[in-house]
N, CA, C and O of each residue as an XYZ file, in Angstrom:
860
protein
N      14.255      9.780    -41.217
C      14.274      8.341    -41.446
C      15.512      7.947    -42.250
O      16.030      6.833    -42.175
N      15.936      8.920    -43.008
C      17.091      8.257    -44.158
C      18.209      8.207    -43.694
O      19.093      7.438    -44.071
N      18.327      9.380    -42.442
C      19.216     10.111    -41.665
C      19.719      8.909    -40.926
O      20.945      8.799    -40.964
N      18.959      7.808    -40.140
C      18.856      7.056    -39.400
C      19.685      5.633    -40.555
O      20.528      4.866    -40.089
N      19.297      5.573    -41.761
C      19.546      5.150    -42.286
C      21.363      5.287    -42.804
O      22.274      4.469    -42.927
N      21.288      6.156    -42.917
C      22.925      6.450    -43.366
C      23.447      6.319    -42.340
O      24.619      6.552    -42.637
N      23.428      6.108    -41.311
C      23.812      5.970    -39.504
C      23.941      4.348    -40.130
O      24.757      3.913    -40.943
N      23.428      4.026    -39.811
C      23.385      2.722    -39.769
C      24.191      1.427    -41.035
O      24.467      0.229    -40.971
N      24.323      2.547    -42.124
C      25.029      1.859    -43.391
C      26.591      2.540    -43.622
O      27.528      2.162    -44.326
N      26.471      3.447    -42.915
C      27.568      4.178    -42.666
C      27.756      4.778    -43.581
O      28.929      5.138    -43.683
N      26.778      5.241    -44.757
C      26.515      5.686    -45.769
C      27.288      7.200    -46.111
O      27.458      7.746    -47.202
N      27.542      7.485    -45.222
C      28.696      8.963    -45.149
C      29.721      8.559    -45.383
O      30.422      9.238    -46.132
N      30.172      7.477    -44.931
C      32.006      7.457    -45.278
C      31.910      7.205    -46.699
O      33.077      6.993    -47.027
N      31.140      7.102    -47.791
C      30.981      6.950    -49.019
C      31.008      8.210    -49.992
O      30.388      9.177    -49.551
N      31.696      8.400    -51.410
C      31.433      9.675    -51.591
C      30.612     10.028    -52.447
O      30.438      9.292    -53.419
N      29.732     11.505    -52.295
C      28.607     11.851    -53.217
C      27.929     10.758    -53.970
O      27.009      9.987    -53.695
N      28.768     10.969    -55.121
C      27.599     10.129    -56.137
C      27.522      8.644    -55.847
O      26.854      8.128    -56.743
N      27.952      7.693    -54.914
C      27.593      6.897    -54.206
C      26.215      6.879    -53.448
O      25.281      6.126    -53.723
N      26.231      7.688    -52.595
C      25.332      8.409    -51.646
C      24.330      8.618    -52.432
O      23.241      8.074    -52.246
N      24.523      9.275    -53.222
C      23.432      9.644    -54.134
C      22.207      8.457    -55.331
O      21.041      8.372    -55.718
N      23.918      7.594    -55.471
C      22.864      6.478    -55.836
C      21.800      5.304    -55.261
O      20.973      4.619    -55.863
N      22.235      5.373    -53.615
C      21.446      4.283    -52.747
C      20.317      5.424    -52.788
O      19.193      5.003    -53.060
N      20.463      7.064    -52.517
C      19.134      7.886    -52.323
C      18.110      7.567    -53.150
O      16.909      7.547    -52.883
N      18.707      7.295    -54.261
C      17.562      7.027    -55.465
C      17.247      6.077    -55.298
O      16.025      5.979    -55.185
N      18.007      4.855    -55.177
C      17.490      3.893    -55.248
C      16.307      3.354    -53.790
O      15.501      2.423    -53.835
N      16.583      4.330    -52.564
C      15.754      4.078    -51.996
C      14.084      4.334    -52.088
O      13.086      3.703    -51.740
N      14.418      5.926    -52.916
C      13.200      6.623    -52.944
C      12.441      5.724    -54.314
O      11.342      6.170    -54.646
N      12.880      4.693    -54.986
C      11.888      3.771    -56.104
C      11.968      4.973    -57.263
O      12.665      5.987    -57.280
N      10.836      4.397    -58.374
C      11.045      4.880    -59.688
C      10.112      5.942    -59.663
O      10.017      6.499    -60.757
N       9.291      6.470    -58.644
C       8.539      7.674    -58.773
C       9.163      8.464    -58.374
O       9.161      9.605    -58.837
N       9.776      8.138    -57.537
C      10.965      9.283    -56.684
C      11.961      9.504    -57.653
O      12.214     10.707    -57.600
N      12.495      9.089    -58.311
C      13.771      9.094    -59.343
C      12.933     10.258    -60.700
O      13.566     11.084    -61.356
N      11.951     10.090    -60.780
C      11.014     10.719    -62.019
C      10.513     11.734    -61.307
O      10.386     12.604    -62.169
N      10.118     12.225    -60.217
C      10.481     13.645    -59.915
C      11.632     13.840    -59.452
O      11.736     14.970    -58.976
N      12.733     13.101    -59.368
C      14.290     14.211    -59.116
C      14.350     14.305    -60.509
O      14.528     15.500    -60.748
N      14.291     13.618    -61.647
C      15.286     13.981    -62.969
C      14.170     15.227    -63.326
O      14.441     15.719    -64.421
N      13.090     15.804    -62.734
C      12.715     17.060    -63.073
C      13.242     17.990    -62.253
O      12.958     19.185    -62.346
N      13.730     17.695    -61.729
C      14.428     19.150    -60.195
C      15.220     19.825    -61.287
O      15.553     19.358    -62.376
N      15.452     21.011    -60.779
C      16.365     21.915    -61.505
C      17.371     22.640    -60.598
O      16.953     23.243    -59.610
N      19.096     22.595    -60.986
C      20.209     22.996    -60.539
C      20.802     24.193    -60.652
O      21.487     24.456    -61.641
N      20.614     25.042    -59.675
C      21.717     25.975    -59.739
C      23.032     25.725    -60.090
O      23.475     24.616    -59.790
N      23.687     26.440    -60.608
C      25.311     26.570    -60.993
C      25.749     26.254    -60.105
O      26.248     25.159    -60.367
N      25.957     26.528    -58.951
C      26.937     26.730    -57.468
C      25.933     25.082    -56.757
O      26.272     24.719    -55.630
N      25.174     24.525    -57.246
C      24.520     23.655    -56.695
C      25.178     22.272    -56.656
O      25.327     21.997    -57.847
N      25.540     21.493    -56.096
C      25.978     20.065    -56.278
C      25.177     19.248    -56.285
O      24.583     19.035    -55.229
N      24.824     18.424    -57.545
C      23.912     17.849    -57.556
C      23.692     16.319    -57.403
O      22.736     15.661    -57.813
N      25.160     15.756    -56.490
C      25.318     14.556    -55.831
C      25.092     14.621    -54.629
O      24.998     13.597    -53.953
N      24.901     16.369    -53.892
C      24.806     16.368    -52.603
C      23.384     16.019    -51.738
O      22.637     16.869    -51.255
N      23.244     14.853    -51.685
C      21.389     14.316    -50.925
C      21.224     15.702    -50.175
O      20.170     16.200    -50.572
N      21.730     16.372    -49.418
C      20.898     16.999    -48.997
C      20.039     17.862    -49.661
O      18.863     18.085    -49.375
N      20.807     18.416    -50.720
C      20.293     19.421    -51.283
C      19.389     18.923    -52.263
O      18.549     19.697    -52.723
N      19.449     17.588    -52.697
C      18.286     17.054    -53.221
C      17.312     16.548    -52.768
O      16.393     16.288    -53.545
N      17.182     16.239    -51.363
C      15.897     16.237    -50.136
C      15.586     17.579    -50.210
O      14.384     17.794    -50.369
N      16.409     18.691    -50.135
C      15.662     19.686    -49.792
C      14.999     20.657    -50.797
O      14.279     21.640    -50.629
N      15.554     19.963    -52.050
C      14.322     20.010    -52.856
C      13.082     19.296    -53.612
O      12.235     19.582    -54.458
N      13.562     17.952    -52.631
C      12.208     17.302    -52.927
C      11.006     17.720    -52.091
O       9.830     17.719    -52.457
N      11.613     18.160    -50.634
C      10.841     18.687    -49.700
C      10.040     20.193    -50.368
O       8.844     20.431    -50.198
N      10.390     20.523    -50.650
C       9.872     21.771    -51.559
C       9.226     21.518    -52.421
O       8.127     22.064    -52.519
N       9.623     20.682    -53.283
C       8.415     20.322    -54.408
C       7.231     19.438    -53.788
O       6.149     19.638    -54.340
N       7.223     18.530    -52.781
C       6.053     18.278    -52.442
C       5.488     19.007    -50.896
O       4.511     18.414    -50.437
N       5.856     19.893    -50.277
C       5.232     20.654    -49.718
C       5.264     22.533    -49.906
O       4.737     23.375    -49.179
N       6.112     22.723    -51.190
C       5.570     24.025    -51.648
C       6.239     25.061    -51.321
O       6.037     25.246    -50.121
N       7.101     26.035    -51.839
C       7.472     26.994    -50.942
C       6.627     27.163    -49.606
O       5.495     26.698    -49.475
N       7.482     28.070    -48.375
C       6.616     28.566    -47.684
C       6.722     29.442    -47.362
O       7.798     30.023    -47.504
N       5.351     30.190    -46.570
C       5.703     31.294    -46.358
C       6.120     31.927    -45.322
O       5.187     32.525    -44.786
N       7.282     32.089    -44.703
C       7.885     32.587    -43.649
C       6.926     33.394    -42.844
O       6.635     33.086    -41.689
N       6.456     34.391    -43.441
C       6.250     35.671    -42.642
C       4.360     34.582    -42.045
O       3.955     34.700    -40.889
N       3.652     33.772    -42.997
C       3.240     33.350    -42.102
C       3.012     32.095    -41.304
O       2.062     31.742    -40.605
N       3.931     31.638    -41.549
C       4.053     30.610    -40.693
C       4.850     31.169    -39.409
O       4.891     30.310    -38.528
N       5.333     32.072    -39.146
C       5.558     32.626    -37.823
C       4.878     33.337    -37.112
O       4.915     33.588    -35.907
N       3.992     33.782    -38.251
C       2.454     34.540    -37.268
C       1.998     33.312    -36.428
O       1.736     33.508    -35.241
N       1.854     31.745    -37.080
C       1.407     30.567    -36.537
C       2.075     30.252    -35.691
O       1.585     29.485    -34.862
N       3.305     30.642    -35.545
C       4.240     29.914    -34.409
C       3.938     30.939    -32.757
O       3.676     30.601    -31.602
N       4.126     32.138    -33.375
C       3.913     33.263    -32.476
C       2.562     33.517    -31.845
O       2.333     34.567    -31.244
N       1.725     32.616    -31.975
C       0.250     32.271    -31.800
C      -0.084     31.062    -31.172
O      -1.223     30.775    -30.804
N       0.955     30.322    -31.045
C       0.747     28.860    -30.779
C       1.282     29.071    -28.920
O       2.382     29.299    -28.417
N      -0.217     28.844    -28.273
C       0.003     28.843    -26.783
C      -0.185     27.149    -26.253
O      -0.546     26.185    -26.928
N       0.108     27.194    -25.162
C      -0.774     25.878    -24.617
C      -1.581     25.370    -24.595
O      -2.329     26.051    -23.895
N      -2.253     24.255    -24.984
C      -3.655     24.228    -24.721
C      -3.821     23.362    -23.490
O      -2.939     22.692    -22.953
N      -5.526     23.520    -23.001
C      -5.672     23.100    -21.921
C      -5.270     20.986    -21.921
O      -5.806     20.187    -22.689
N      -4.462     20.716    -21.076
C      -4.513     19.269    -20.970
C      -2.957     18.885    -21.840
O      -2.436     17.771    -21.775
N      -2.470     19.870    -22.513
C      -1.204     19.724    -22.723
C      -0.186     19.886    -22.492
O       0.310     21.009    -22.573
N       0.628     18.611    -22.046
C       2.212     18.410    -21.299
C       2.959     19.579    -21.680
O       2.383     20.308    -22.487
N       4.105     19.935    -21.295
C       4.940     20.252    -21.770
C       6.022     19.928    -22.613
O       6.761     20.662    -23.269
N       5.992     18.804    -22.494
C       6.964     17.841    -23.454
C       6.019     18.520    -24.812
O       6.313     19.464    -25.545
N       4.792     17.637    -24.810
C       4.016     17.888    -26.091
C       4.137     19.277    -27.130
O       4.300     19.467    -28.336
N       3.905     20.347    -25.552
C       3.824     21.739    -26.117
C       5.019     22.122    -26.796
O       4.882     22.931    -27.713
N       6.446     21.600    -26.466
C       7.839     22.083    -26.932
C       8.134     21.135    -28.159
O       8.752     21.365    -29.198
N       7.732     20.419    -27.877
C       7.749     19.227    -29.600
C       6.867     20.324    -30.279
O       7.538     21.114    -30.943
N       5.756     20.518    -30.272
C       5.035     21.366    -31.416
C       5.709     22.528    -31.876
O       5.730     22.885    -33.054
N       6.479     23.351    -30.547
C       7.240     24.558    -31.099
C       8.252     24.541    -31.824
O       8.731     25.524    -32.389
N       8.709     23.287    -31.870
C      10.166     22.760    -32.547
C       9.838     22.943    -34.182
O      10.134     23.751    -35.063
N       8.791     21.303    -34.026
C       8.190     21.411    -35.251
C       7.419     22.789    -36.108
O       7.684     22.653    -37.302
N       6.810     23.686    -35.941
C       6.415     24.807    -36.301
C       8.303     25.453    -36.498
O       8.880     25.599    -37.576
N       8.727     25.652    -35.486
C      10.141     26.697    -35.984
C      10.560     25.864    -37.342
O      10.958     26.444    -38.352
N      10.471     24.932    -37.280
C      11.506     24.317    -38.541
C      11.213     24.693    -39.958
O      12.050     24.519    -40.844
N       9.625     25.383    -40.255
C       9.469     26.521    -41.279
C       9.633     27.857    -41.109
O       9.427     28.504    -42.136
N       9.855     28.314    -40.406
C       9.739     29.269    -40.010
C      11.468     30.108    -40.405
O      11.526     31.337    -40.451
N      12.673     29.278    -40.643
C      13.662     29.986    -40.813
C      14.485     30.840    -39.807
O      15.192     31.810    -40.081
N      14.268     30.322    -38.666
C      14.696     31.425    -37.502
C      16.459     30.804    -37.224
O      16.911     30.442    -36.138
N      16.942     30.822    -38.094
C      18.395     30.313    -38.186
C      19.116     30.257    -36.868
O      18.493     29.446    -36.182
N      19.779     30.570    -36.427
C      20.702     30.578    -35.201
C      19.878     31.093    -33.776
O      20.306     31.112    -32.621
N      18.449     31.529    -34.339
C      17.842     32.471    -32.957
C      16.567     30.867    -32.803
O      15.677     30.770    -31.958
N      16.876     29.916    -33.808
C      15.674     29.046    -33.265
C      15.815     28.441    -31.571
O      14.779     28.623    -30.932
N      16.501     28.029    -31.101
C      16.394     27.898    -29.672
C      15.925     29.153    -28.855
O      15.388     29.099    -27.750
N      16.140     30.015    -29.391
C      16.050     31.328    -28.015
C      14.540     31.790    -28.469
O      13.857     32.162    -27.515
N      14.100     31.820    -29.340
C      12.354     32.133    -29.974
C      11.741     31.112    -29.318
O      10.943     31.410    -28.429
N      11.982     29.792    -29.612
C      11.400     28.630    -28.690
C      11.313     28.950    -27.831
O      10.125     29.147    -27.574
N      12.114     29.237    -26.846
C      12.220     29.678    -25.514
C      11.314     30.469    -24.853
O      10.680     30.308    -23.810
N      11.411     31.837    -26.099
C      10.637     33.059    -26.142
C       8.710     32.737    -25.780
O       7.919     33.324    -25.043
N       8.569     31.627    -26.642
C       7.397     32.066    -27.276
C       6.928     30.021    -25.940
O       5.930     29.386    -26.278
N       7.475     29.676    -25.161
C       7.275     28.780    -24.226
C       6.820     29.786    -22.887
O       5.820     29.643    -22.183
N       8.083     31.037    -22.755
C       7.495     31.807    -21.695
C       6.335     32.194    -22.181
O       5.416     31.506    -21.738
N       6.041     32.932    -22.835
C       4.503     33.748    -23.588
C       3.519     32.823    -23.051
O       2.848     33.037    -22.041
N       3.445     31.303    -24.118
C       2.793     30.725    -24.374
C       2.071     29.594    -23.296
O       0.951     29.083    -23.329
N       3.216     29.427    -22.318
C       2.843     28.328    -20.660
C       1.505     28.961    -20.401
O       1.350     30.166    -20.599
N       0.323     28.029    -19.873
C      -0.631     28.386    -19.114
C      -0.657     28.708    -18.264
O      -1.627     29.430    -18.031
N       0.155     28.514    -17.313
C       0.115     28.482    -16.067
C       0.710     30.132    -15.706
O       1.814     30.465    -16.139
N      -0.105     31.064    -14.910
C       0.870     32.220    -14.804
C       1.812     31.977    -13.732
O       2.966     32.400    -13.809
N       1.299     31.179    -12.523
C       2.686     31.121    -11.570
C       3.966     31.098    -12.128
O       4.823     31.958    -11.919
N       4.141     29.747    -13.100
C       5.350     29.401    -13.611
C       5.973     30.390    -14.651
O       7.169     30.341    -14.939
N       5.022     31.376    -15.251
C       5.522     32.508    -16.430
C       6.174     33.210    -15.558
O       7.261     33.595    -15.988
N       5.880     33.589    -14.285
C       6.194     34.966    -13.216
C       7.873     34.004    -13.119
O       8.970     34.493    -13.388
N       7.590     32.465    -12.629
C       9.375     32.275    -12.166
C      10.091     32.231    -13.418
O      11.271     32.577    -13.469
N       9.327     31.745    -14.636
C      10.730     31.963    -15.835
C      10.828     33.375    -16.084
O      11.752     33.669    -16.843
N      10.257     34.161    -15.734
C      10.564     36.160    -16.071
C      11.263     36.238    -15.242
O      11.947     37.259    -15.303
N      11.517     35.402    -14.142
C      12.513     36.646    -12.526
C      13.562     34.965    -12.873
O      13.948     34.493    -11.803
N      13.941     34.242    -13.936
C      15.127     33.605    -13.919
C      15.750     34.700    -14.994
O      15.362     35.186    -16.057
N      16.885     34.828    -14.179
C      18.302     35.536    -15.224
C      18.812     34.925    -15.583
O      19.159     34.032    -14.810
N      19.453     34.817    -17.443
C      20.495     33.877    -18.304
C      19.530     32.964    -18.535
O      19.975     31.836    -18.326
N      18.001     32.958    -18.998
C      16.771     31.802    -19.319
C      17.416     31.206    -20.677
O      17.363     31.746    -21.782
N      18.004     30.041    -20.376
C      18.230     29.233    -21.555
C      16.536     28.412    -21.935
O      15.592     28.434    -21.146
N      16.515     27.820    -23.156
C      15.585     26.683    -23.192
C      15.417     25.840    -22.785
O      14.272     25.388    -22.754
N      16.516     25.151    -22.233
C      16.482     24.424    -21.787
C      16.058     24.103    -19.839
O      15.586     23.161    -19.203
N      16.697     25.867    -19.425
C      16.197     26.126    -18.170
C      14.585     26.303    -18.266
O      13.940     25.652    -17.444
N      14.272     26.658    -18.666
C      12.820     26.732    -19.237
C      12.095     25.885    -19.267
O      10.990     26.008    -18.738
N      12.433     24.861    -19.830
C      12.172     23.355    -20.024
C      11.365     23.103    -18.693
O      10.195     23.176    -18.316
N      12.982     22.666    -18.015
C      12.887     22.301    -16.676
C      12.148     22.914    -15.632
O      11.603     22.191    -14.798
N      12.037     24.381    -15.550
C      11.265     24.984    -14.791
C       9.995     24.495    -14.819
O       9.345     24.334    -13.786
N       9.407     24.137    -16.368
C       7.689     24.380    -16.759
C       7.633     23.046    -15.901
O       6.819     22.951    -14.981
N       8.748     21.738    -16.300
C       8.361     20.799    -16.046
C       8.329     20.268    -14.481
O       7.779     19.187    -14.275
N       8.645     20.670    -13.870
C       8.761     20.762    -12.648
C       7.872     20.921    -11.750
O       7.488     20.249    -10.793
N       7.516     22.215    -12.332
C       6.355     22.615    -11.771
C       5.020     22.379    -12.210
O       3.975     22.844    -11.755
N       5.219     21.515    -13.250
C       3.745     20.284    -14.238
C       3.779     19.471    -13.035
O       2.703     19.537    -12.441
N       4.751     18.629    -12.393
C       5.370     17.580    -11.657
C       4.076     17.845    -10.548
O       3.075     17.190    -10.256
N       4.818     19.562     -9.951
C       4.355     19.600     -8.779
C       3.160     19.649     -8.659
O       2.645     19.172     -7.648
N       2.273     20.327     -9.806
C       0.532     20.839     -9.757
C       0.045     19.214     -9.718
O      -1.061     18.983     -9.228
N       0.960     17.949    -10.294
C       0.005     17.092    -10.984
C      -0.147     16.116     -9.493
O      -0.958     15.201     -9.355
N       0.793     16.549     -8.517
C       1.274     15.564     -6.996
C       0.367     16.083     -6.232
O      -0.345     15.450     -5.452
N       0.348     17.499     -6.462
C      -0.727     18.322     -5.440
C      -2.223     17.994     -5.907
O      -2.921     18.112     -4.900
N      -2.990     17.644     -6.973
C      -3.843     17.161     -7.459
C      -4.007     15.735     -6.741
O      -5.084     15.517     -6.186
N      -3.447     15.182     -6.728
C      -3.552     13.454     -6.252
C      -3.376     13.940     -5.043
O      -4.177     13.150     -4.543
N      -3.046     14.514     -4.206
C      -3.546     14.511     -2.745
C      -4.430     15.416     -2.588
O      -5.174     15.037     -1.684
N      -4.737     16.369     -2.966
C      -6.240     17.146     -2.663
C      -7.169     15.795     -2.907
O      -7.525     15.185     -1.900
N      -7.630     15.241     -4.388
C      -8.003     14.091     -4.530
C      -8.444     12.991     -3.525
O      -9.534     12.615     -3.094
N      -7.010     12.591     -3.307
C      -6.621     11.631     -2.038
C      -8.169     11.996     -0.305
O      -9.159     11.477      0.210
N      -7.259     13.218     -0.193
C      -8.567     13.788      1.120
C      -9.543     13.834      0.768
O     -10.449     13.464      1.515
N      -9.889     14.408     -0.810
C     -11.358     14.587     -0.590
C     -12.104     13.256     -0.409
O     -13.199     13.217      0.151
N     -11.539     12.258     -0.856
C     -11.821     10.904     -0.644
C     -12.524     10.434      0.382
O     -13.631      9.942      0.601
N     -11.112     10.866      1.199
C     -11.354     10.163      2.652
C     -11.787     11.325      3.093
O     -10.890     11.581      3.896
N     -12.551     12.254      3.148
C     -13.755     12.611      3.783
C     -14.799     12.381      3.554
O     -15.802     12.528      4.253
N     -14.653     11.903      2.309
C     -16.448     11.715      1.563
C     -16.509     10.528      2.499
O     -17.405     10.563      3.342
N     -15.587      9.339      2.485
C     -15.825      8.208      3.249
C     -15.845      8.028      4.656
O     -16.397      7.131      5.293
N     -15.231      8.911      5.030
C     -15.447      9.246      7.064
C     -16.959      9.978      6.859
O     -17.634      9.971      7.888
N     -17.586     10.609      5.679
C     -19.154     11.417      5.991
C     -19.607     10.153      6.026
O     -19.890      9.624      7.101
N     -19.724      9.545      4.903
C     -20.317      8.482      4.760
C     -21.036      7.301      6.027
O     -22.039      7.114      6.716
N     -19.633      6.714      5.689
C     -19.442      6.123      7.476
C     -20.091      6.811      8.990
O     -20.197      6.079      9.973
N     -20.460      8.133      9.044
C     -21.264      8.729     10.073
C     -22.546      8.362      9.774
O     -23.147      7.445     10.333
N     -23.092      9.244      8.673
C     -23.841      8.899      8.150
C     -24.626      7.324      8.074
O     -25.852      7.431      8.114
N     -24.278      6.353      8.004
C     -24.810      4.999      8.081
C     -24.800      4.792      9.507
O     -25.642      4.068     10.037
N     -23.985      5.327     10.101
C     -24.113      4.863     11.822
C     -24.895      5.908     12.512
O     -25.546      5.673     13.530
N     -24.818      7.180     11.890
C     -26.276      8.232     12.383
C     -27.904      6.986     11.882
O     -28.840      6.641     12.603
N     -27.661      6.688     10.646
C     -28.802      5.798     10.230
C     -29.439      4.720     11.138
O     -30.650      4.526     11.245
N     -28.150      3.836     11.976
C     -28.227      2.843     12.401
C     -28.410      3.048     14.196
O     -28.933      2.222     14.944
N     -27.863      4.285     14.570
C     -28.222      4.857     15.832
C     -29.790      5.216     16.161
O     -30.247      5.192     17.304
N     -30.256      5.425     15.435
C     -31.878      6.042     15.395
C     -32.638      5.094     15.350
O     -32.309      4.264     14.502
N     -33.725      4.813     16.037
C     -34.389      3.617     16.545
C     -35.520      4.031     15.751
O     -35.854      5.213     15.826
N     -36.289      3.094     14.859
C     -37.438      3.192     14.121
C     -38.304      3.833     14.888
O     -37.750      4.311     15.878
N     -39.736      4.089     14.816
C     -40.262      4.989     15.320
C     -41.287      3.983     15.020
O     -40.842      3.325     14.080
N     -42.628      3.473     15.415
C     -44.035      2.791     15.114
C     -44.917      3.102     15.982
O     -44.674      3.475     17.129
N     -46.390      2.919     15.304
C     -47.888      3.022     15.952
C     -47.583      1.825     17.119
O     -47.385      0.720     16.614
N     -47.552      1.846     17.777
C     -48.038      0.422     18.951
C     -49.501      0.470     19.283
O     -50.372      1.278     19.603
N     -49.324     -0.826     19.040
C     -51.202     -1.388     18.838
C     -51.429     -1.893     20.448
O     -52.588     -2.266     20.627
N     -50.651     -1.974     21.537
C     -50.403     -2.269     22.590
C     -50.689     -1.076     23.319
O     -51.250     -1.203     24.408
N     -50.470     -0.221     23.005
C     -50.110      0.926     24.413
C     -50.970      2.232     23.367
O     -51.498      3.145     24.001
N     -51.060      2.260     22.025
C     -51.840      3.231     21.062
C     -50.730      4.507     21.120
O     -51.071      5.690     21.103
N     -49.079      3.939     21.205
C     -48.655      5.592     21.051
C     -47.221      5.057     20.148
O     -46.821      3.964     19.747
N     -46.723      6.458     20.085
C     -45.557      5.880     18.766
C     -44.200      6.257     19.755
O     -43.955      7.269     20.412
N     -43.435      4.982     19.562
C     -42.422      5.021     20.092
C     -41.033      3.735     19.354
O     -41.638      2.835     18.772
N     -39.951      3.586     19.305
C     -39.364      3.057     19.073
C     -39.911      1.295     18.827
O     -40.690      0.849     19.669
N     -39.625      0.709     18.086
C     -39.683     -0.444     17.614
C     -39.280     -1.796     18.753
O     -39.259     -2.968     18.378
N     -39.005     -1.395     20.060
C     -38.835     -1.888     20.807
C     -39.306     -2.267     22.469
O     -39.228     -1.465     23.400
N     -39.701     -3.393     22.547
C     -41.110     -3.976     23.836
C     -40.687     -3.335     24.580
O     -41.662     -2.714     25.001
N     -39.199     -2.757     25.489
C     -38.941     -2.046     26.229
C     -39.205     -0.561     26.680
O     -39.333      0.077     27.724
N     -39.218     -0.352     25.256
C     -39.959      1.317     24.812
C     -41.602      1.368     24.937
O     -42.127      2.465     24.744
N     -42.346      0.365     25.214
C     -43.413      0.565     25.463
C     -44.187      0.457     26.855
O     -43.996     -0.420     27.698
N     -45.041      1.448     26.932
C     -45.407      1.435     28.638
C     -46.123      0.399     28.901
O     -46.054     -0.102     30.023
N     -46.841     -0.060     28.056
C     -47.778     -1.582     28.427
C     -46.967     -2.777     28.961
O     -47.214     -3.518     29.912
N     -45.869     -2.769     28.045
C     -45.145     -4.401     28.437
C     -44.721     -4.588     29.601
O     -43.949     -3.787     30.129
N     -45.052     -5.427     30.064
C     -44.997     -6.013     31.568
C     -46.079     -6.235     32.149
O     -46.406     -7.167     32.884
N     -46.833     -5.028     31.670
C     -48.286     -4.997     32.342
C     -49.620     -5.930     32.577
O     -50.063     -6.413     31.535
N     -50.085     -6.146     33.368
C     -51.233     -6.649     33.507
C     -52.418     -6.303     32.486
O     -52.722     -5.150     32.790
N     -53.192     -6.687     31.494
C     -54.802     -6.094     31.102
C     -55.791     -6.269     32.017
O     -56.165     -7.157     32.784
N     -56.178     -4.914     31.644
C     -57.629     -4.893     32.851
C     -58.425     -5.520     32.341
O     -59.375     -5.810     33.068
N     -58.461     -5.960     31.113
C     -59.617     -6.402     30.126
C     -59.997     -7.918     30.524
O     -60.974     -8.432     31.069
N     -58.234     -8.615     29.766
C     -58.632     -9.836     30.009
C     -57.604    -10.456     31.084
O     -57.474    -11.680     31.065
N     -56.846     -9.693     32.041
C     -56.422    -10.524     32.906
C     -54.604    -11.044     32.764
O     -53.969    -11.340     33.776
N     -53.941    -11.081     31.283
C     -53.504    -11.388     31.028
C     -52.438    -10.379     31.020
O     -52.629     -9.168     30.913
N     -50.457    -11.396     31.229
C     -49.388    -10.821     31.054
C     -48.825    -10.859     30.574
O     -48.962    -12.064     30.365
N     -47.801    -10.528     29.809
C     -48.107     -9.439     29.488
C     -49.243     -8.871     28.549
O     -50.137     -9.538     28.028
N     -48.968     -7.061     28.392
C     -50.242     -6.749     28.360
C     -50.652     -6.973     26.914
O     -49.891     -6.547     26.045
N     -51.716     -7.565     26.578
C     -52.151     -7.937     24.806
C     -53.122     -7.372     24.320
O     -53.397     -7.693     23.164
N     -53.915     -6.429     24.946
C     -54.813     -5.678     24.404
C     -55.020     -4.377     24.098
O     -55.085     -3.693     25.119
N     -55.175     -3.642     22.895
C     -55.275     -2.325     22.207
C     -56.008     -1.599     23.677
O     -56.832     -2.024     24.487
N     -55.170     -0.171     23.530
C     -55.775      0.278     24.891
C     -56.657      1.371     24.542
O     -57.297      1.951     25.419
């Protein structure tokens, strides 16, 4: 944030104890009352902000401990439902205690192959030769791209089959002719005067046509 700040005030072309005095004055009078407790090495410059962020950062989050906070980093896989963007922001953030000086891009890297869920995509970043991080990147993401396109059309069909069953289904429903007792003829047949053997017929009973009497 301050970083962004000196960008913007141009706060670098200014020297040290300049710099040093907007720092204070940004961080207010609690911030100023834990720097005048910080303590200076000899070889230390003590107009240089960085080195006084980076020991404010220390005094309010504590030494750390290297050896384990890289057990944490070296442990940290994918989890299910997480991007890759997401997953490489977290590895960033975790390396940045961790102290891995000049090898932090290539451990990132390291611990992205390990750590990807997916084994297809681990097998193509192992058989890429010269695996930068950034090739890495691109590989995982790519192939996030492709699983997430192939999902929306499996999807897509299963759709439209459920809805072509469907659609049979209501017209199997609508093809099938009810079935009833006929009180006319005494037998079960479709819901329709045509389907019955009486209609048309004469009664022997009473004479009448068509036929109206239980047989």
């Amino acid at each position: 944030m301050f970083e962004g700040y000196c960008i913007i005030t141009q706060l670098h072309s200014h020297d040290a104890v300049y710099q040093k005095a907007v720092f204070l004055h940004c961080i207010g009078p609690v911030g100023v009352k834990i720097y005048n407790s910080l303590t200076f090495a000899d070889d230390e410059d003590e107009n240089d902000i960085k080195i006084i962020m980076t020991k404010l950062d220390t005094y309010f989050i504590g030494e750390s401990n290297e050896t384990y906070e890289r057990y944490v980093f070296n442990k940290r896989d994918q989890q299910a439902g997480e991007t890759v963007d997401a997953y490489v922001a977290n590895l960033r953030t975790l390396a940045k205690t961790c102290n891995f000086g000049d090898l932090e891009e290539s451990l990132i890297k390291d611990r992205l192959v390990l750590g990807i869920n997916d084994p297809g995509t681990r097998k193509r970043l192992l058989q890429t030769r010269n695996l930068t991080l950034q090739d890495a990147v691109d590989i995982c993401k790519t192939d996030e791209a492709t699983r997430n396109q192939l999902k929306s059309i499996d999807t897509e069909s299963v759709n439209k089959v459920q809805q072509k069953k469907g659609i049979g289904q209501q017209r199997d429903k609508k093809s099938v002719p009810m079935i009833h007792n006929c009180k006319f003829c005494g037998r079960s047949h479709p819901k329709r005067k045509e389907d019955c053997p009486a209609w048309g017929k004469t009664c022997k009973n009473c004479g009448k046509k068509p036929f109206c009497c239980t047989v």
